[in-house]
ChimeraX commands (.cxc) that place a marker at each C-alpha (Angstrom):
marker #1 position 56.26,-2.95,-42.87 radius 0.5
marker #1 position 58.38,-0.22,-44.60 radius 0.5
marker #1 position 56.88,2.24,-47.55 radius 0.5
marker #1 position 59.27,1.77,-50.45 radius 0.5
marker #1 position 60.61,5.06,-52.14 radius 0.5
marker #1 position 57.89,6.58,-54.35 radius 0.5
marker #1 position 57.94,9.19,-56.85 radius 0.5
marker #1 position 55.41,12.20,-55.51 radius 0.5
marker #1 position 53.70,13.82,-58.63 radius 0.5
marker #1 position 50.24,15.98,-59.01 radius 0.5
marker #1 position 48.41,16.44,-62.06 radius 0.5
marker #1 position 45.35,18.23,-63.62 radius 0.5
marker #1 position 42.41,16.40,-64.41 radius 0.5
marker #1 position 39.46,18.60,-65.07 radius 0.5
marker #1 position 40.96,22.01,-63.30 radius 0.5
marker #1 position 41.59,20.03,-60.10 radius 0.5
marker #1 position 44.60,18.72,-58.39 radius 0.5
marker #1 position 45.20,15.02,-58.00 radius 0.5
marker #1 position 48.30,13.93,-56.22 radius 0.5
marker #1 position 49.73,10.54,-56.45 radius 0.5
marker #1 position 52.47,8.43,-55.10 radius 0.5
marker #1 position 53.78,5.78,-57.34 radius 0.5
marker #1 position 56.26,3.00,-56.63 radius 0.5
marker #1 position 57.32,-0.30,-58.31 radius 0.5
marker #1 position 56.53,-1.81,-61.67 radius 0.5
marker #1 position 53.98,-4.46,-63.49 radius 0.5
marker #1 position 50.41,-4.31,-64.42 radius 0.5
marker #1 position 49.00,-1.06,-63.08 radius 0.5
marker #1 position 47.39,-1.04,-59.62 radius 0.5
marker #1 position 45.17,1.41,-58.11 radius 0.5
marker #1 position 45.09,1.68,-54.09 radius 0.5
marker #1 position 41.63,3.59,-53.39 radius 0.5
marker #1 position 41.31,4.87,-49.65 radius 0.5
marker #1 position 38.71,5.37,-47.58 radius 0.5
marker #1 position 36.67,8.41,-46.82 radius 0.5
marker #1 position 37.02,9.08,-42.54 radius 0.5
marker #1 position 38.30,12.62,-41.01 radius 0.5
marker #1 position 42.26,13.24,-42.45 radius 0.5
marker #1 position 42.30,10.27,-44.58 radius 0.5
marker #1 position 44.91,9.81,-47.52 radius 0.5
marker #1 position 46.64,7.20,-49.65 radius 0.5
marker #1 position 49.77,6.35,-48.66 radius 0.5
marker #1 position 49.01,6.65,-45.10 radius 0.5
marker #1 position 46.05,4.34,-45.36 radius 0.5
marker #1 position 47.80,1.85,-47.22 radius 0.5
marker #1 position 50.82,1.78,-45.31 radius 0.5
marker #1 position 50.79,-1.55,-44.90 radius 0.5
marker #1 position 50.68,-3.06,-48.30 radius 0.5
marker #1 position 52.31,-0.88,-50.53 radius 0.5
marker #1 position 55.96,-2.52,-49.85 radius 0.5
marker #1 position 54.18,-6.00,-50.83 radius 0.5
marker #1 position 52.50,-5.32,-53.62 radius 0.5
marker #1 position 55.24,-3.08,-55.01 radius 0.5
marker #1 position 57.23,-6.26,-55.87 radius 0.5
marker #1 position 54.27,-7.53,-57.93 radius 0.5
marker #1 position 52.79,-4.50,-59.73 radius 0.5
marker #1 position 52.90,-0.65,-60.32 radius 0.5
marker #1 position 51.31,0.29,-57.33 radius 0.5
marker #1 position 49.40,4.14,-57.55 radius 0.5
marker #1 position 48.39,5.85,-55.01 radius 0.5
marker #1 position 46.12,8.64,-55.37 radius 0.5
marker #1 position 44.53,11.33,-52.70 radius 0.5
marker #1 position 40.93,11.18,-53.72 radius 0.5
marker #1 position 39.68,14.81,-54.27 radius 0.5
marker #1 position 39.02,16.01,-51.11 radius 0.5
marker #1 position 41.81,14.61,-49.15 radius 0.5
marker #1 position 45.08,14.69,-48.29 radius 0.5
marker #1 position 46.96,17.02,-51.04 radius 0.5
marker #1 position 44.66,16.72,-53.54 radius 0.5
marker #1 position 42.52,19.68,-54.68 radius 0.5
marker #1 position 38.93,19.91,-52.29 radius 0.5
marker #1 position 35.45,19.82,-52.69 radius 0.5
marker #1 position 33.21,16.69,-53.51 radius 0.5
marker #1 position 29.99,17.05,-56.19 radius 0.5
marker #1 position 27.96,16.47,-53.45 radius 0.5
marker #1 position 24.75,15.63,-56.02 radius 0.5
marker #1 position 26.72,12.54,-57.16 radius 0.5
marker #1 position 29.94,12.26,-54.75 radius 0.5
marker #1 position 30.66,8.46,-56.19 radius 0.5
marker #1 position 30.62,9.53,-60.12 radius 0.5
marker #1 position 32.48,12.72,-59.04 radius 0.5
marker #1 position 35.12,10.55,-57.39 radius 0.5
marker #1 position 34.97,7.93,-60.12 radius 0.5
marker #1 position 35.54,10.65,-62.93 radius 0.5
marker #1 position 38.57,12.07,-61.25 radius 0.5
marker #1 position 40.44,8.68,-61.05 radius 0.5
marker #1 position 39.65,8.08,-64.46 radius 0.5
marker #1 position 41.36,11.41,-65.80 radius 0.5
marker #1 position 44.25,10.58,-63.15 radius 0.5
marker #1 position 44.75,7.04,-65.45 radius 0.5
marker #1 position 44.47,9.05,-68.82 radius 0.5
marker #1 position 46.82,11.66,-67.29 radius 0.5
marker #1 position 49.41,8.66,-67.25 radius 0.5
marker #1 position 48.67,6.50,-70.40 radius 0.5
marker #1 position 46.77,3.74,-68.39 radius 0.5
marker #1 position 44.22,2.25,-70.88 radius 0.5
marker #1 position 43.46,-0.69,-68.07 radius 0.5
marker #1 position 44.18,-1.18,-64.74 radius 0.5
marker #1 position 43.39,-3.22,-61.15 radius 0.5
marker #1 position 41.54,-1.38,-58.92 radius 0.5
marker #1 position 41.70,-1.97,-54.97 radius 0.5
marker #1 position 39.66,0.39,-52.77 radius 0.5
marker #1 position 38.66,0.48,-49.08 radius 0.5
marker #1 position 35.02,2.13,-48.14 radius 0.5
marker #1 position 34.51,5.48,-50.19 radius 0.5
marker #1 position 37.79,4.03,-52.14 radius 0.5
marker #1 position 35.71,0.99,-52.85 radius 0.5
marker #1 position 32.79,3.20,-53.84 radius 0.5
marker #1 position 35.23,4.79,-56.09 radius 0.5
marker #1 position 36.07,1.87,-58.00 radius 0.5
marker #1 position 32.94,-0.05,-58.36 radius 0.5
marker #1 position 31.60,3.37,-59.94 radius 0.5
marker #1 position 34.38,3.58,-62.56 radius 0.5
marker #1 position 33.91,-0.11,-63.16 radius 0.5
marker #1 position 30.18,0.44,-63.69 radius 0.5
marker #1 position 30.51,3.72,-66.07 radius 0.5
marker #1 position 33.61,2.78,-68.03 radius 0.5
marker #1 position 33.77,-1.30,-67.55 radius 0.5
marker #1 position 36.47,-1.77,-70.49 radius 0.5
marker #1 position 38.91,0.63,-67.89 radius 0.5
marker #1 position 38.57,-1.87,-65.14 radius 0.5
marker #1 position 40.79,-5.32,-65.21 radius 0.5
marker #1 position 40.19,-6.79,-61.96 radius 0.5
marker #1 position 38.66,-4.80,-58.65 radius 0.5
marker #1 position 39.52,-5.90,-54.73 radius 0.5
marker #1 position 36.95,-3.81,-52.85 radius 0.5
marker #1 position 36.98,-4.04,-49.00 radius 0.5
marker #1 position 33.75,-3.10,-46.70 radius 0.5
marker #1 position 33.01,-0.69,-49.61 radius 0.5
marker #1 position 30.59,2.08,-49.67 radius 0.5
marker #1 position 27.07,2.11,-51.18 radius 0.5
marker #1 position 25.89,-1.28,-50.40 radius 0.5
marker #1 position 22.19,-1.40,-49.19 radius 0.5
marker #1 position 22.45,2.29,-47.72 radius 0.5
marker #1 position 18.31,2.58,-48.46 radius 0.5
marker #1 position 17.57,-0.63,-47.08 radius 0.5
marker #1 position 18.45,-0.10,-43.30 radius 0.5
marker #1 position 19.13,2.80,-41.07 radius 0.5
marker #1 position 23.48,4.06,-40.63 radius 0.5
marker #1 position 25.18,1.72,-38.75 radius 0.5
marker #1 position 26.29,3.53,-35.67 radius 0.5
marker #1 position 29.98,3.94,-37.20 radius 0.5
marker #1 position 28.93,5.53,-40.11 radius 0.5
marker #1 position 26.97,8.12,-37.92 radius 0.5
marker #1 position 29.57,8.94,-35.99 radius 0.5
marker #1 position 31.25,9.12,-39.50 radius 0.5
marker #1 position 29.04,11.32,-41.10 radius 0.5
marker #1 position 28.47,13.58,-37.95 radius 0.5
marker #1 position 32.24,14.21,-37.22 radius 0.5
marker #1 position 32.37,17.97,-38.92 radius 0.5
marker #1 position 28.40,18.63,-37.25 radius 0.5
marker #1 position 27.40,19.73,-33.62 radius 0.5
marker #1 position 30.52,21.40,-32.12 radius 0.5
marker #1 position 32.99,20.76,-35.24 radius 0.5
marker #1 position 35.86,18.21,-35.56 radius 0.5
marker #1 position 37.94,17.27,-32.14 radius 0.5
marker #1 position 40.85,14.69,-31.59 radius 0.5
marker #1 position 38.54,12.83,-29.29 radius 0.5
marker #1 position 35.56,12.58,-31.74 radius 0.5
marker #1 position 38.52,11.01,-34.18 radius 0.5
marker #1 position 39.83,8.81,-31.51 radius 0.5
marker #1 position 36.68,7.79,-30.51 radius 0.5
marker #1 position 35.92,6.82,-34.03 radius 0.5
marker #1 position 39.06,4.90,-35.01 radius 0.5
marker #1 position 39.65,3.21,-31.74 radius 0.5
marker #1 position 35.66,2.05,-31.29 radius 0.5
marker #1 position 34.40,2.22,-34.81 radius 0.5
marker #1 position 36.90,1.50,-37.46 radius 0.5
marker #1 position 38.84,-1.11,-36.23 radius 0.5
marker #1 position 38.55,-4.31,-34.34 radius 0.5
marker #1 position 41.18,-3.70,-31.63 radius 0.5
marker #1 position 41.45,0.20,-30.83 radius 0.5
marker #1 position 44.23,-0.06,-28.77 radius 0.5
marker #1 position 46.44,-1.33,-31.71 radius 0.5
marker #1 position 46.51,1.68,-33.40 radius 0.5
marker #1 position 49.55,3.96,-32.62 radius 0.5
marker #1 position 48.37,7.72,-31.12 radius 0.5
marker #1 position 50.41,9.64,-33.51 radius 0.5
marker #1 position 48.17,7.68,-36.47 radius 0.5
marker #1 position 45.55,9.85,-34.93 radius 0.5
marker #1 position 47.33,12.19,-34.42 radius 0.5
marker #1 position 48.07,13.25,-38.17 radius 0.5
marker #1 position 44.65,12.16,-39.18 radius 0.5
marker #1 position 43.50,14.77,-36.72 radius 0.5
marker #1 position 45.96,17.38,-38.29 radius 0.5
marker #1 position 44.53,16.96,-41.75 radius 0.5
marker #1 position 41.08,16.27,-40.94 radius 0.5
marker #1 position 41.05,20.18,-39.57 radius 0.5
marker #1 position 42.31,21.44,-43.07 radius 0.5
marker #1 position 40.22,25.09,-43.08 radius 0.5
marker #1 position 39.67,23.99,-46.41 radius 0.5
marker #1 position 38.13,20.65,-45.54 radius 0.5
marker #1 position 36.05,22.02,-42.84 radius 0.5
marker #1 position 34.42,24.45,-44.84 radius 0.5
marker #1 position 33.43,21.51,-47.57 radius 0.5
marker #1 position 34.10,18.43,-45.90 radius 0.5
marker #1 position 34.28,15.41,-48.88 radius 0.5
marker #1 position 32.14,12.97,-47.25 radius 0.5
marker #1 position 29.09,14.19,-45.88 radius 0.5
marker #1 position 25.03,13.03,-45.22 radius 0.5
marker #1 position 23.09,12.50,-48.93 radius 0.5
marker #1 position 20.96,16.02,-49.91 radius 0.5
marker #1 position 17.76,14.73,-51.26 radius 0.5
marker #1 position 16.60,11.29,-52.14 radius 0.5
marker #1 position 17.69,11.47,-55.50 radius 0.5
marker #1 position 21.27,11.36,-54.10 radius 0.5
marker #1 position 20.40,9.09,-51.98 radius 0.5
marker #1 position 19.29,6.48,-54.01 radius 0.5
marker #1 position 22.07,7.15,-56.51 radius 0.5
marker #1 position 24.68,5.67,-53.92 radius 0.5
marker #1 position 22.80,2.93,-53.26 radius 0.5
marker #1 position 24.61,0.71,-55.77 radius 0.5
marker #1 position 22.15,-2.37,-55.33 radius 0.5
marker #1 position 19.86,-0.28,-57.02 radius 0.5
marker #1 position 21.76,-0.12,-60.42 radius 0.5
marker #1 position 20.96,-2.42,-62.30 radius 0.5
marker #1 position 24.64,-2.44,-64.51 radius 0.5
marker #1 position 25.57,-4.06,-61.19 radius 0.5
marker #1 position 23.95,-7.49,-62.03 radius 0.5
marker #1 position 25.63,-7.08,-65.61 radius 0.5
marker #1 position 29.07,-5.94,-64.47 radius 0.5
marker #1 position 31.57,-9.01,-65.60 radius 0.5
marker #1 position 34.29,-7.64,-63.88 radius 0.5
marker #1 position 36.39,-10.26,-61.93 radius 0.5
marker #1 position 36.10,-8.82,-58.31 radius 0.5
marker #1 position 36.75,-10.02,-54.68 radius 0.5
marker #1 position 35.43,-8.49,-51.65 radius 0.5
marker #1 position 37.22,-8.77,-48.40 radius 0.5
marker #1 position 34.90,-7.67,-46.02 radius 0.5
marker #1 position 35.93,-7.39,-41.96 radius 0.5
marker #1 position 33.26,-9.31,-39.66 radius 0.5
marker #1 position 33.53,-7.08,-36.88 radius 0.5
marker #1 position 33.04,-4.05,-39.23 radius 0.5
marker #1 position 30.98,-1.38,-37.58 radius 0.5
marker #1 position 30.47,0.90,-40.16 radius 0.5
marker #1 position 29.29,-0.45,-43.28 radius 0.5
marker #1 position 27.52,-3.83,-42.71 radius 0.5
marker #1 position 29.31,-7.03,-43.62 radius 0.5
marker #1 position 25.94,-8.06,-44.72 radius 0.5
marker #1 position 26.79,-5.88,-48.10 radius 0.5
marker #1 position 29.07,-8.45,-48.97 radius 0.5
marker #1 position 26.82,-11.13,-49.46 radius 0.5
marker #1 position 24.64,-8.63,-51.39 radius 0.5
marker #1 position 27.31,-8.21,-53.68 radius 0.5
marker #1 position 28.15,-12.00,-54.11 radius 0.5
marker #1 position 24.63,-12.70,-55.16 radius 0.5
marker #1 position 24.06,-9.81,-57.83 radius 0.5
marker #1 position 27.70,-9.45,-59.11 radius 0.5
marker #1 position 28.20,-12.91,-61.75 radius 0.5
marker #1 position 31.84,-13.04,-61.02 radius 0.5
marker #1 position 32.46,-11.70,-57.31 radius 0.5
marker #1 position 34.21,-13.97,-54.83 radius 0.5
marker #1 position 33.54,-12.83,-50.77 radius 0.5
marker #1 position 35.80,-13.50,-48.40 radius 0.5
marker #1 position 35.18,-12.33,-44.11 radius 0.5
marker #1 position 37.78,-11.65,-42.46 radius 0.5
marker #1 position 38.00,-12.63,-38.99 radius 0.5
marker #1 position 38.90,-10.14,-36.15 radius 0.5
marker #1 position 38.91,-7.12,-38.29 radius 0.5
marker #1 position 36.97,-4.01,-38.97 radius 0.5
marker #1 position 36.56,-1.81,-41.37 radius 0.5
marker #1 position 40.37,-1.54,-42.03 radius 0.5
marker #1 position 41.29,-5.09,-43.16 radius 0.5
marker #1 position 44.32,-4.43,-45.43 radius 0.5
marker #1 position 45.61,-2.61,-41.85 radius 0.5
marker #1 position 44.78,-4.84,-38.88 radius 0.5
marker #1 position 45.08,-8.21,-41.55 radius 0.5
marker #1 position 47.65,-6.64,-43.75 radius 0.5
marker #1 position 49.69,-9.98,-44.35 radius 0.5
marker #1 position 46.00,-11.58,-44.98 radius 0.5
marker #1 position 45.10,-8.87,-47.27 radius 0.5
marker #1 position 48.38,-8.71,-49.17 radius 0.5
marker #1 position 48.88,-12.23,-50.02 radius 0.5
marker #1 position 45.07,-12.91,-50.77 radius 0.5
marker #1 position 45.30,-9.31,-52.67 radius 0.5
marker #1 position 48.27,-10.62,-54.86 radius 0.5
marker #1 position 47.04,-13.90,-55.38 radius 0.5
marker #1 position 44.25,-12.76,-56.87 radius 0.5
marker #1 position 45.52,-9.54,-59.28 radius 0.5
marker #1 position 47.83,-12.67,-60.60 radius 0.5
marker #1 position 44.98,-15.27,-61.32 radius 0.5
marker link #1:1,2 radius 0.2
marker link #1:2,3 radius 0.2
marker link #1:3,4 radius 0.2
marker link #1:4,5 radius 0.2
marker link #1:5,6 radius 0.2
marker link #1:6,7 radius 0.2
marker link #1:7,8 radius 0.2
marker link #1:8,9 radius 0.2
marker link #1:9,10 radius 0.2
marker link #1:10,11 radius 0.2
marker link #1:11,12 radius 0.2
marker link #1:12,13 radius 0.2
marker link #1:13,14 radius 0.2
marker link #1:14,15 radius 0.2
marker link #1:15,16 radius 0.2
marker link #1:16,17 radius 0.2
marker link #1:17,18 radius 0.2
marker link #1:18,19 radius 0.2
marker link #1:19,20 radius 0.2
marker link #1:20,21 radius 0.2
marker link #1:21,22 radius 0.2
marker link #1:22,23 radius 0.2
marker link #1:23,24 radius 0.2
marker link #1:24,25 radius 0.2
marker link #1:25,26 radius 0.2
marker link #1:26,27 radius 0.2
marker link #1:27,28 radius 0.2
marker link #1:28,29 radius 0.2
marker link #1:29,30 radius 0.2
marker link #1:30,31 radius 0.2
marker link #1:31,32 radius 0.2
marker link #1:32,33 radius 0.2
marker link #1:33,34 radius 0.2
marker link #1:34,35 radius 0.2
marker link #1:35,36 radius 0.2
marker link #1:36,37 radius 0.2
marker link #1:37,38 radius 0.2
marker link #1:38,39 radius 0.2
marker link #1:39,40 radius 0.2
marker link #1:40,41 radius 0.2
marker link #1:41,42 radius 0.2
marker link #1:42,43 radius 0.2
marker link #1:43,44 radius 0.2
marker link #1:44,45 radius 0.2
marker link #1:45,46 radius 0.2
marker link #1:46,47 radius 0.2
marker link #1:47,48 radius 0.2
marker link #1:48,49 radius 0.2
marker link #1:49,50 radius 0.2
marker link #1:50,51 radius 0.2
marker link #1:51,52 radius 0.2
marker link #1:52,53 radius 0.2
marker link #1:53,54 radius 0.2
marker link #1:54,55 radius 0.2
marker link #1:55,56 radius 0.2
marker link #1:56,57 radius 0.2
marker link #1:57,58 radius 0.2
marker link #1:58,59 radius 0.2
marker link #1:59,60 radius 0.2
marker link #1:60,61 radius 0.2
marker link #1:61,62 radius 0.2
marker link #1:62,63 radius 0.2
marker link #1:63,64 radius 0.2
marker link #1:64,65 radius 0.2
marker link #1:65,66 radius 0.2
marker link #1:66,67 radius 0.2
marker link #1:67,68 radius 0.2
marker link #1:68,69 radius 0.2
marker link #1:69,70 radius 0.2
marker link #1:70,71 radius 0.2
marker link #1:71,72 radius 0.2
marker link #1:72,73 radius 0.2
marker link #1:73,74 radius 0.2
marker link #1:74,75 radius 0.2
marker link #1:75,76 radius 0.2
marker link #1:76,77 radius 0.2
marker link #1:77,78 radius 0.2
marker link #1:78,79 radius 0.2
marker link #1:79,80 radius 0.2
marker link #1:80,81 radius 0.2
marker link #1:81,82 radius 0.2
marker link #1:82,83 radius 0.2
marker link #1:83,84 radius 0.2
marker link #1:84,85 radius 0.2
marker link #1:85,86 radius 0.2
marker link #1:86,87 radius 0.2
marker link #1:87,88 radius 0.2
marker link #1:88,89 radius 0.2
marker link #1:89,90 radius 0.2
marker link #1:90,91 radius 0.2
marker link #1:91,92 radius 0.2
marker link #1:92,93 radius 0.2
marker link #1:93,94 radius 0.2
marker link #1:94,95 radius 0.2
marker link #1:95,96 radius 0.2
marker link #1:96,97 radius 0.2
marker link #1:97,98 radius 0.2
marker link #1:98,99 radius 0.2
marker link #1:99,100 radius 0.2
marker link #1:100,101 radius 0.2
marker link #1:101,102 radius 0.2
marker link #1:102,103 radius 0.2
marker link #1:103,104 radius 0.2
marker link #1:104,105 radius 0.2
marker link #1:105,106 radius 0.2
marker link #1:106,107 radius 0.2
marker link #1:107,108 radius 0.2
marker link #1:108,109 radius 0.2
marker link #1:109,110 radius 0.2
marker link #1:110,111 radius 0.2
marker link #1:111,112 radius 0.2
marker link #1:112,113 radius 0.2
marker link #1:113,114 radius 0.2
marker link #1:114,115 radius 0.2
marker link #1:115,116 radius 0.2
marker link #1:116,117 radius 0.2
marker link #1:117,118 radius 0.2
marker link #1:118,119 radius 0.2
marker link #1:119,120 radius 0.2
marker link #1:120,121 radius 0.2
marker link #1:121,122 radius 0.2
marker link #1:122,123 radius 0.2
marker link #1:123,124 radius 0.2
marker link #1:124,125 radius 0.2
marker link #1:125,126 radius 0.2
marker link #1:126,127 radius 0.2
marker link #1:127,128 radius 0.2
marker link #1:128,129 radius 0.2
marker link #1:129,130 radius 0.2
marker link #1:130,131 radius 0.2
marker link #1:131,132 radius 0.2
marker link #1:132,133 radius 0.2
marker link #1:133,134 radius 0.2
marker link #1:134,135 radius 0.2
marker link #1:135,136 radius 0.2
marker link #1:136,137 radius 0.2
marker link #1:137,138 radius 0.2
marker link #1:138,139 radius 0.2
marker link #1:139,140 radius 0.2
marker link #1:140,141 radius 0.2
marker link #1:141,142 radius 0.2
marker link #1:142,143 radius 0.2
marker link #1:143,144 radius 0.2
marker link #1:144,145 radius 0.2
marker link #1:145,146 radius 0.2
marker link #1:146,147 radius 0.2
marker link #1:147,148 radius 0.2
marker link #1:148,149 radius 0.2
marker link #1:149,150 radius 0.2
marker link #1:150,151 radius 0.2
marker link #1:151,152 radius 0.2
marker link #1:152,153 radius 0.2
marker link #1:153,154 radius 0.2
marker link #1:154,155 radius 0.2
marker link #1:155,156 radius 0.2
marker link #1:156,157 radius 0.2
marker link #1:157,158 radius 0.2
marker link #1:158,159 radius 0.2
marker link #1:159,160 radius 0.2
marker link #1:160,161 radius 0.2
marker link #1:161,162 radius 0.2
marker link #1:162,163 radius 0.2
marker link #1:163,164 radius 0.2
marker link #1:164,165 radius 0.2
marker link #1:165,166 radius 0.2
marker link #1:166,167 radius 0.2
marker link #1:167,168 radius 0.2
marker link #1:168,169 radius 0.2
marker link #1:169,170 radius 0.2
marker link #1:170,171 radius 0.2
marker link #1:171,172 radius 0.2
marker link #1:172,173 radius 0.2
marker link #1:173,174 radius 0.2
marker link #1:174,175 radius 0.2
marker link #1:175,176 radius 0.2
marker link #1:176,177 radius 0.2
marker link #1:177,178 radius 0.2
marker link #1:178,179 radius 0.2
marker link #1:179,180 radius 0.2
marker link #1:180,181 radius 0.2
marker link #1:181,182 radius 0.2
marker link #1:182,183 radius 0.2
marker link #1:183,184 radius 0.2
marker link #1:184,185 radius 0.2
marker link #1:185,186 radius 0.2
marker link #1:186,187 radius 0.2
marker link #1:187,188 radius 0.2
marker link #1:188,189 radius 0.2
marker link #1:189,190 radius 0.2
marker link #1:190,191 radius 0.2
marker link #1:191,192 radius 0.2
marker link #1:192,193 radius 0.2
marker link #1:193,194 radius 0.2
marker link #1:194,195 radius 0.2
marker link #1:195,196 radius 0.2
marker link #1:196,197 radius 0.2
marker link #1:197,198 radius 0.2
marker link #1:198,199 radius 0.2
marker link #1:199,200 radius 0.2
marker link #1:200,201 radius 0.2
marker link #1:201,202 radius 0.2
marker link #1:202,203 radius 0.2
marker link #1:203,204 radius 0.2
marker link #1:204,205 radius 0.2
marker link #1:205,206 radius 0.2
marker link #1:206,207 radius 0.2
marker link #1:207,208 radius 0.2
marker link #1:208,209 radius 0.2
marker link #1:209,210 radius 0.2
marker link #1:210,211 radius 0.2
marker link #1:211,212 radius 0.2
marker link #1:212,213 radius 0.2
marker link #1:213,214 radius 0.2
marker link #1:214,215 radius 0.2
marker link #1:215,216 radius 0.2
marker link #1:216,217 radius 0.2
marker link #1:217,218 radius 0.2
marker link #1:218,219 radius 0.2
marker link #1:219,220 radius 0.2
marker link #1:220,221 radius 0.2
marker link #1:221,222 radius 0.2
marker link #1:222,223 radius 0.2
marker link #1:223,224 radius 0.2
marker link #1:224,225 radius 0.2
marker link #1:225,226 radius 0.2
marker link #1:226,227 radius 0.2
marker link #1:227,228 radius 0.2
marker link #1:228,229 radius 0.2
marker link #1:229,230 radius 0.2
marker link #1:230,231 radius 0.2
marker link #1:231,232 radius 0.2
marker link #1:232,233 radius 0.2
marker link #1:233,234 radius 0.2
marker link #1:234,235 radius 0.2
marker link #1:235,236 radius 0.2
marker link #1:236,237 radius 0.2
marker link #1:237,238 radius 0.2
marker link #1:238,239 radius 0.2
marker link #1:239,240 radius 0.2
marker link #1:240,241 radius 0.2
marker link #1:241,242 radius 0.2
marker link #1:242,243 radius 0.2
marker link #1:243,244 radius 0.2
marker link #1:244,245 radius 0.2
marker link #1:245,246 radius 0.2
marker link #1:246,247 radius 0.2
marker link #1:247,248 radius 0.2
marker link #1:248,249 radius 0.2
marker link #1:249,250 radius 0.2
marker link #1:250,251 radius 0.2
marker link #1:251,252 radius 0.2
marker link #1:252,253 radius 0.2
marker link #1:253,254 radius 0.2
marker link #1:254,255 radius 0.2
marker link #1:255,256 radius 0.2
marker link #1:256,257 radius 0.2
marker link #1:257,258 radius 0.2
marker link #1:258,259 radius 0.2
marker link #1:259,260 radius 0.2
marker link #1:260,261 radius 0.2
marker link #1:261,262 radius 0.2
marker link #1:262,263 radius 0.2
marker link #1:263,264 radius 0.2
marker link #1:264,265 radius 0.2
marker link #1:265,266 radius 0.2
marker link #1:266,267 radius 0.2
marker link #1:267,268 radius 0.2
marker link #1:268,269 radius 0.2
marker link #1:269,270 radius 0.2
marker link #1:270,271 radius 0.2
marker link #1:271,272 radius 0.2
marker link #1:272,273 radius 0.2
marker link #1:273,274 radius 0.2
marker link #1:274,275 radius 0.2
marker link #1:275,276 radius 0.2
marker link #1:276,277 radius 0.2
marker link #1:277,278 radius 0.2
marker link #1:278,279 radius 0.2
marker link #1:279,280 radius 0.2
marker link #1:280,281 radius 0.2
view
């Protein structure tokens, strides 16, 4: 599926960078990606963007940390830090109200803002999303691998591969080499490597803080929300979604068969006409 032409903008929020990619036009949409080595926006949601540009105005962002967007990650409360920034990118552009879609440490994202600001949130699609029951059961072996890729001997193109191709997805060999490829390139920002965004919790107070089933706004949040969660996911559990369904009072679950963590990529025509059906409701 083809990327439609965007306009390419950054902006200040708080001192720090945030670039964006916008295309179409509608109710504003926000596409939250996830958090793994060289991840950023557009690339990430490659595969929906065209779609759901016919429907909405579809945003874009690099979360802090990633892709072209300034670095660093308040590593005492990475969510709210991440959840701040997108909220000064939708002042920044007169956006009182708007969906929210995010994938992983996207999803995080989102379901923070939601929970600190609910009046800024209309509807949220959150796939495999971070935070979910972290306390309650040891990493899953993706999110190890994950959390470990900048550790030991530093980041590699194998360690990547290896993590894409037997972690993220549900059929490695589907994903093209030169997606790796220019993962690989911006996952070895010096930058990045000297703070990488997504890294193990420092102390248990952290910890616990991105552990949303320990909030308990979550069981008051009213926010219309679906969850698309992959079965095959190896990195966060697709147990989380069920979590969610039975503390959230207005979350719909769906599980995606044969996918991963990457559902809007390896189900993208499942994800996009689920996606839009819902946003329209």
């Amino acid at each position: 599926m083809s990327t439609p032409t965007m306009i390419e903008q950054t902006v200040d929020v708080g001192g720090k960078t945030i670039f964006y990619a916008e295309t179409g036009a509608g109710p504003a949409v926000l596409l939250l990606h996830g958090g793994g080595p060289g991840a950023s926006g557009v690339a990430n949601f490659s595969r929906n963007i065209a779609e759901l540009a016919k429907s909405f105005r579809v945003i874009v962002p690099d979360l802090p940390g990633y892709g072209r967007s300034s670095k660093g990650v308040d590593q005492n409360d990475p969510f709210g830090y991440l959840a701040n920034s997108i909220r000064g990118l939708l002042d920044r552009l007169d956006i009182r109200k708007a969906h929210l879609v995010g994938n992983s440490y996207g999803g995080a994202c989102a379901l923070r803002l939601a929970l600190d600001t609910p009046d800024r949130v209309d509807r949220m699609v959150l796939m495999g999303p971070g935070g979910i029951g972290t306390t309650r059961a040891l990493p899953t072996t993706g999110l190890q691998h994950l959390l470990a890729y900048y550790g030991g001997s530093g980041p590699s193109r194998d360690k990547l591969e290896t993590f894409i191709r037997e972690d993220l997805v549900f059929d490695g060999s589907a994903v093209p080499a030169e997606v790796i490829d220019t993962r690989y390139q911006s996952s070895i920002d010096p930058e990045v490597i000297a703070n990488p965004p997504l890294r193990r919790p420092s102390g248990l107070r952290t910890l616990w803080r991105m552990d949303f089933t320990r909030d308990s706004r979550l069981a008051e949040l009213g926010t219309p929300t679906l969850v698309i969660w992959g079965s095959a996911d190896k990195v966060n559990r697709p147990s989380g979604g069920k979590m969610l369904a039975d503390i959230m009072p207005n979350c719909d679950l769906l599980l995606a068969a044969n996918a991963g963590h990457w559902v809007q990529w390896e189900r993208a025509d499942y994800f996009n006409q689920v996606t839009h059906a819902f946003l329209t409701v």
